[in-house]
N, C-alpha and C positions, 0 to 999 in steps of 0.2 A: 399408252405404252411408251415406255424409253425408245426414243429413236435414234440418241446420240448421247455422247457423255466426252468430257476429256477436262485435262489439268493443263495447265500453262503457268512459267514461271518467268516474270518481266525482271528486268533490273534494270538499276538507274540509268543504262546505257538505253535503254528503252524508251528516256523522256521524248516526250513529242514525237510519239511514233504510233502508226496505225496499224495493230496485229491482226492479221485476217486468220480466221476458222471457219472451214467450211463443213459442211455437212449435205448429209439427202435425206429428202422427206420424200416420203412415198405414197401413192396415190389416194384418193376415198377421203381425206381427210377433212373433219368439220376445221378445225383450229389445233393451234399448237403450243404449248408453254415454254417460254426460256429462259432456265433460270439461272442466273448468274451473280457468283459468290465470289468477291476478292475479299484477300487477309495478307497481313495488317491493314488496318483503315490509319494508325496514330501513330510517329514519330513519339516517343517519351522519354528519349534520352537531351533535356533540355540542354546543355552545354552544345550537343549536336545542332538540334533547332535554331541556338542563338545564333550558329556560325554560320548557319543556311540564309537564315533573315538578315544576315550582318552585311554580306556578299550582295541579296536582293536588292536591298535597302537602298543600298550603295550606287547601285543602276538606277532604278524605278523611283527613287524619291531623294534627287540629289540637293532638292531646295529646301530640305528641312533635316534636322538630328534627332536621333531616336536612341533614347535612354536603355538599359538594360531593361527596367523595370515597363517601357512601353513593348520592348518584343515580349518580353513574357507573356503578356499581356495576347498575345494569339498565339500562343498555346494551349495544346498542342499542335505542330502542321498535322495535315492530311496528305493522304493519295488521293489520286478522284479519279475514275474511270469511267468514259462514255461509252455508251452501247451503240452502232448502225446496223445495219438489217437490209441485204438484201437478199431478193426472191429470184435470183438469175435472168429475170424480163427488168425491173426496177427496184430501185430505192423504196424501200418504207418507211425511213426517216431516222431516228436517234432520241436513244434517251438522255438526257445530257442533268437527272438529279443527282444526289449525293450519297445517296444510301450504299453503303458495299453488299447488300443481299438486296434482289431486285427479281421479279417474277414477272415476265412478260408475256403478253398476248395479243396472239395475230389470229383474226379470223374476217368472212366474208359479212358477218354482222358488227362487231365489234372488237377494235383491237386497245391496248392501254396506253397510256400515254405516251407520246412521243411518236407512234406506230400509224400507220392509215389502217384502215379498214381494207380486204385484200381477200379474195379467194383463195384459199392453200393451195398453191402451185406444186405438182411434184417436180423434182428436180432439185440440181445443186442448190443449196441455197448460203449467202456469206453471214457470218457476225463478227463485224470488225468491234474490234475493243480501240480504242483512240487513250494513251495513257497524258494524259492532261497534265499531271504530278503524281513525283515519286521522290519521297521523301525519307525513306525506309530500307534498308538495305537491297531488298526483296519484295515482289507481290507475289501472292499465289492467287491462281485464278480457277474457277470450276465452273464447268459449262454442263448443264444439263437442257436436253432439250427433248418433252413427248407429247406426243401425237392423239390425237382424239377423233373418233369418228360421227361420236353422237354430239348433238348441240350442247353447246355450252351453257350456262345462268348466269349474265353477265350482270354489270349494275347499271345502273338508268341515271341520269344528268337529270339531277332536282335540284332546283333553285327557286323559293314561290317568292319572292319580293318580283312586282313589275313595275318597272320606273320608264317614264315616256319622253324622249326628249322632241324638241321641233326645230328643224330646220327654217334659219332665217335669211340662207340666197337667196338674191333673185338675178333669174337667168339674165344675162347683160348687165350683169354690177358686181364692181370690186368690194366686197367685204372682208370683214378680218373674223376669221375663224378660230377658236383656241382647241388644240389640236394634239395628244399625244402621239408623239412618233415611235414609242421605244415600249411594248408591250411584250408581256409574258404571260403562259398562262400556264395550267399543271402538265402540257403537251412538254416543257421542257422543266425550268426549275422555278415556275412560279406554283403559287397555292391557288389561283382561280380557274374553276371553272370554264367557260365558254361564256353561260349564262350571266356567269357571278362578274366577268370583267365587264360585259357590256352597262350591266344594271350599277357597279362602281364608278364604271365613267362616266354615267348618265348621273350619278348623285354630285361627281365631280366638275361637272358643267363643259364638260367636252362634247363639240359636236362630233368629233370624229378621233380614230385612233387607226393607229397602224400594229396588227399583230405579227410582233417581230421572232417569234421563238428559238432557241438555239438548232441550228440544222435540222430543222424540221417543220412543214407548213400542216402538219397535219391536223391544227385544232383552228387554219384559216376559215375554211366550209363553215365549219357550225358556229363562230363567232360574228362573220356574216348575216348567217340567217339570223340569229339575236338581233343582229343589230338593225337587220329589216322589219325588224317583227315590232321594236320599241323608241325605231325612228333614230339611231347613233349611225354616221358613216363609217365604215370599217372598209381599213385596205389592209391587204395580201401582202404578208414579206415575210422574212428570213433575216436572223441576223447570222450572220459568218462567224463562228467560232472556230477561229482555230490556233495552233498552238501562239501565235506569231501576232496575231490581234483580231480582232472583232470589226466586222462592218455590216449595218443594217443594210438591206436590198431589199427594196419595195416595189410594189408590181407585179410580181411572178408572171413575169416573159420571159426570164433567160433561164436556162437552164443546167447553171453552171453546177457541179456537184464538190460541194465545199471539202469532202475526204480527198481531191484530188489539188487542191490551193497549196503553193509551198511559196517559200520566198523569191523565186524564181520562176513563177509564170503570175503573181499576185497583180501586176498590171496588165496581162491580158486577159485577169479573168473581170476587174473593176470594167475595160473595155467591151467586153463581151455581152457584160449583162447591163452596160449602159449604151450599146448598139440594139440591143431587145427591147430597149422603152424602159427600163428599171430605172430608180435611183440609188444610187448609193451614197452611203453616208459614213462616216469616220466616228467610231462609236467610242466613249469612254478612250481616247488616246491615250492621254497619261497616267492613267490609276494604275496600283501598284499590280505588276506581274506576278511569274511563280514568284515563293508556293503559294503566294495567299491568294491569290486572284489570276489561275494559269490563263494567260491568253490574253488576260483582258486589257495592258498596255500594248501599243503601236509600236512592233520591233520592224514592220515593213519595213521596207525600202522604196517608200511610193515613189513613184518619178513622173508617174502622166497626171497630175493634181487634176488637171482643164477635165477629167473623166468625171472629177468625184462631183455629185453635186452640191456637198454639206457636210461638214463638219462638228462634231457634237461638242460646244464652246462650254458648253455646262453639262454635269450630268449629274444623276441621284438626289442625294440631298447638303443641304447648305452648300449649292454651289454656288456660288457670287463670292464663298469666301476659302472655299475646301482649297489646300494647297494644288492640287492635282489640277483644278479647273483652272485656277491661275495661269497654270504654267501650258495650260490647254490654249487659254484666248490666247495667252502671249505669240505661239505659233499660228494659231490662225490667222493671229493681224501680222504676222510675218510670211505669211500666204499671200494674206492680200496685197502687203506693199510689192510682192514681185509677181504680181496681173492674175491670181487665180482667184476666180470669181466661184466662192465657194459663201452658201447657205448657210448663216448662222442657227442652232440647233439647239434644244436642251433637249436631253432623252435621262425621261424620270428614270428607266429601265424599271417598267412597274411589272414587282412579283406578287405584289401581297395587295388584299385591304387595307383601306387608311385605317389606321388605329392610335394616331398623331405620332408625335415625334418631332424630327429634326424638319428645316423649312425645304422647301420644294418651289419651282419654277412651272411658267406655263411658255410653252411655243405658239404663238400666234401665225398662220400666213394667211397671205394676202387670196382669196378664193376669187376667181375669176367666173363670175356665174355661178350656175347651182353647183354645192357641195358634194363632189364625188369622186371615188378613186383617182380618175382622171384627173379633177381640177386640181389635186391635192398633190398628185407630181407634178403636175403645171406647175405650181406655187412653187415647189421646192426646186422644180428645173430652173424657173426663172426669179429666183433670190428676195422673193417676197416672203420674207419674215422676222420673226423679232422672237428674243427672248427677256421674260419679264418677270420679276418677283413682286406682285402688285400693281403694277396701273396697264391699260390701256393704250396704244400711244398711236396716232396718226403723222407720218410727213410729209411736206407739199414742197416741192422745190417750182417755183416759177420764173420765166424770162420774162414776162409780159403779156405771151401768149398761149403759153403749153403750158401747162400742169404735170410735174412727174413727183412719184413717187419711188419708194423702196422698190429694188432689183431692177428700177428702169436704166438708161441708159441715155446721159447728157453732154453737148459738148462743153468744153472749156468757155467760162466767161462769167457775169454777174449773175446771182440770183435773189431773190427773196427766198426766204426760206420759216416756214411756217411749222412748228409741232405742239400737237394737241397733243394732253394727256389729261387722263382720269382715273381715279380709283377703282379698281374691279371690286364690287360689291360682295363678292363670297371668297376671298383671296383668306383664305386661314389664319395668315399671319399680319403684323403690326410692321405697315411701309411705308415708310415717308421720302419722298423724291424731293431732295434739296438742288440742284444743280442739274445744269444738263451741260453734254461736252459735243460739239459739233468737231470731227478730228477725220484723219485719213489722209492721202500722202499727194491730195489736189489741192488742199487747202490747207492756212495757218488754222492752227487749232483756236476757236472760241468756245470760251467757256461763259453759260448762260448761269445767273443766278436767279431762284423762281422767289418771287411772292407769293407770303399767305392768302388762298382763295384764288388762286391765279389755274387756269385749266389750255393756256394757250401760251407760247412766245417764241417772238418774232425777232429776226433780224437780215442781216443782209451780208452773202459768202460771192465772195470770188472764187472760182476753180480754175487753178493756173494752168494746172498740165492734166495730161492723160492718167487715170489713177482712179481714184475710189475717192468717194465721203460717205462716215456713218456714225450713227447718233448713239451715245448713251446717258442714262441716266446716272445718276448718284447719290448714296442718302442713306438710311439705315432701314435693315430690315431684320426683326426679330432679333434688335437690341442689339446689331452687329452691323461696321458700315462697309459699304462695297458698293456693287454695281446692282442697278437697281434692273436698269433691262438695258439689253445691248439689242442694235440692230443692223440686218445685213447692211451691202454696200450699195449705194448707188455709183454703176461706175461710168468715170468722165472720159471722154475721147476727145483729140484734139480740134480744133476748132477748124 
């Protein structure tokens, strides 16, 4: 039965705004459908689009020029609108795909994407619409929503490939882990499964990943259990989408509700959910915003940096060379030189199956003991890790009598300074490490030249002052040269 109905018309004064509809469902109920139609989806007055994109452009990508014939080229814009969902006690999360007709289901056995699983509560209940982009004079919006008393016939989560991976901790030992941080699955705008991401990551030699979905933890549980079931670690998180930028929050201890983030309480809510044991991380900062990508550049105004743990210095694909990441490290090592000890990051932001393409990075940390949730924001709380397009890389910083590595903590004075590296064996693409840069704002910069066959080199760093040093590599990767893997900081304190 129809339980609710109604129309809504947004306009462009509506961008980055959340429109609440509420409604009441009424008792007895198995589950309920919500179906929601916005119109227009497509901008098609191109003259109009060029001058949208000409304005963006202009903000979100001031290090490079964009020809008439490259805007055309993402044509036509969109609108895009997200769906939230709450049941008057909580949150049942958000759909955050693409489509403008969308058919939703909430019940006590199975709800669809984006949605938890949930007993039909009678009472109020909200559907906020979040308009992300509007690029259209107008949207029309149509809200139906009916009621059902008998069981539903849901569909069943098949996936028969089972791929096994194995854990190589050992309790009381630092090893390096390769590690996706930035996970999607069909819960928000990816094409995987639950099953399908664990059995992907386990093809791709991850021992562990972090499911980060947009505003919504709902497909954390059962990617989990996969991952118990075929031996992959899986931690819990949330990426923050919202109009103003993106931030991954891993953990699910805080319980901060991303529909209520604005620019103006955005560092009490980084502090919130990093006083909960979360971390947080700076996703994709410089890729382009509206309309092509609403949300996804860093319009914050972050001011407590010392909250964040991590920074995403690479993200997607070809980043070693993408302009966007460029201008990403440039800021982070501009973080660093003024004392914020922030986690170097790649975040693939995996939506889909490999099915090749453009190159890709791996995030390595540092695991302190056995591999699990826990140690994995260990790692990231305390700045053990590296990002790498191809090799391996160990650092030893020595005085004589200590040994430190990455994200440790040394004072000023002489060290020897030792980095191994190797070829990762299943790395997709064609990398060659010609050089290494030892740099940071404690020490003159040296720059190492490798030998053919050479898998170790050594020399010898002074650290003058209070500050950082961190190591990258350099060389060509998949026919293109750049940074081959960059790594966090070791930072120095005065003597």
């Amino acid at each position: 039965m129809q339980i609710f109905h109604t129309k809504v018309r947004v306009l462009p004064k509506d961008l980055r705004t959340h429109i609440k509809v509420k409604f009441n469902v009424p008792d007895n109920l198995s589950y309920i459908t919500i179906s929601t139609f916005y119109a227009p989806k497509y901008e098609s007055d191109e003259k109009k689009c060029i001058a949208i994109l000409d304005e963006s452009l202009k903000k979100y990508a001031p290090y490079r020029k964009f020809s008439y014939e490259d805007m055309r080229m993402s044509l036509p814009l969109s609108n895009h609108i997200a769906w939230s969902l709450d049941d008057g006690e909580k949150n049942l999360g958000t759909e955050h795909r693409h489509k403008p007709d969308q058919v939703h289901i909430v019940s006590e056995d199975y709800s669809s994407n984006g949605f938890v699983k949930t007993k039909i509560r009678a009472g109020e209940w909200t559907l906020t619409a979040s308009i992300n982009s509007i690029v259209t004079d107008f949207i029309d919006i149509d809200v139906t929503v009916n009621g059902f008393e008998e069981k539903g016939d849901f569909p069943k989560d098949i996936y028969p490939e089972e791929l096994y991976t194995s854990n190589d901790s050992k309790k009381g030992q630092l090893s390096w882990q390769r590690v996706e941080m930035h996970c999607h699955t069909v819960a928000s705008d990816g094409d995987m499964i639950p099953k399908e991401l664990v059995q992907n990551a386990i093809k791709r030699g991850y021992k562990a990943i972090c499911v980060t979905d947009h505003n919504t933890t709902s497909n954390v549980d059962a990617v989990k259990e996969y991952g118990k079931k075929y031996g992959l670690v899986v931690a819990g998180g949330i990426e923050w989408t919202t109009f103003w930028g993106h931030l991954t929050v891993i953990g699910r201890n805080s319980d901060v509700n991303w529909l209520d983030i604005t620019p103006q309480n955005i560092n009490a809510c980084i502090v919130k959910a990093r006083q909960s044991g979360d971390i947080v991380t700076l996703a994709h900062p410089k890729r382009i915003g509206w309309p092509l990508c609403a949300g996804c550049h860093n319009d914050f105004n972050i001011t407590n940096w010392d909250y964040l743990t991590s920074y995403e210095v690479w993200s997607h694909f070809d980043p070693n060379t993408a302009p966007a990441d460029l201008w990403a490290k440039r800021e982070w090592t501009e973080l660093l030189d003024k004392g914020f000890k922030l986690a170097a990051m790649y975040g693939y932001d995996w939506h889909s199956p490999d099915v090749g393409g453009p190159s890709f990075a791996y995030t390595y940390l540092g695991i302190d003991g056995e591999l699990s949730e826990q140690t994995i924001l260990d790692a990231v709380e305390n700045c053990r890790s590296y990002i790498t397009m191809g090799y391996e890389v160990e650092v030893f910083l020595s005085d004589g009598e200590k040994v430190y590595t990455l994200g440790q903590t040394v004072k000023a004075g002489n060290y020897d300074i030792s980095i191994k590296y190797k070829k990762i064996p299943d790395y997709p693409f064609e990398s060659k490490l010609q050089n290494i840069l030892i740099t940071g704002n404690s020490c003159k910069d040296i720059e190492l030249c490798l030998c053919e066959n050479q898998s170790e080199i050594k020399t010898n760093i002074y650290l003058s002052r209070k500050g950082y040093m961190r190591i990258e590599g350099r060389g060509v990767c998949d026919r293109r040269e750049g940074d081959i893997f960059i790594t966090s900081p070791i930072c120095v304190e005065e003597n």
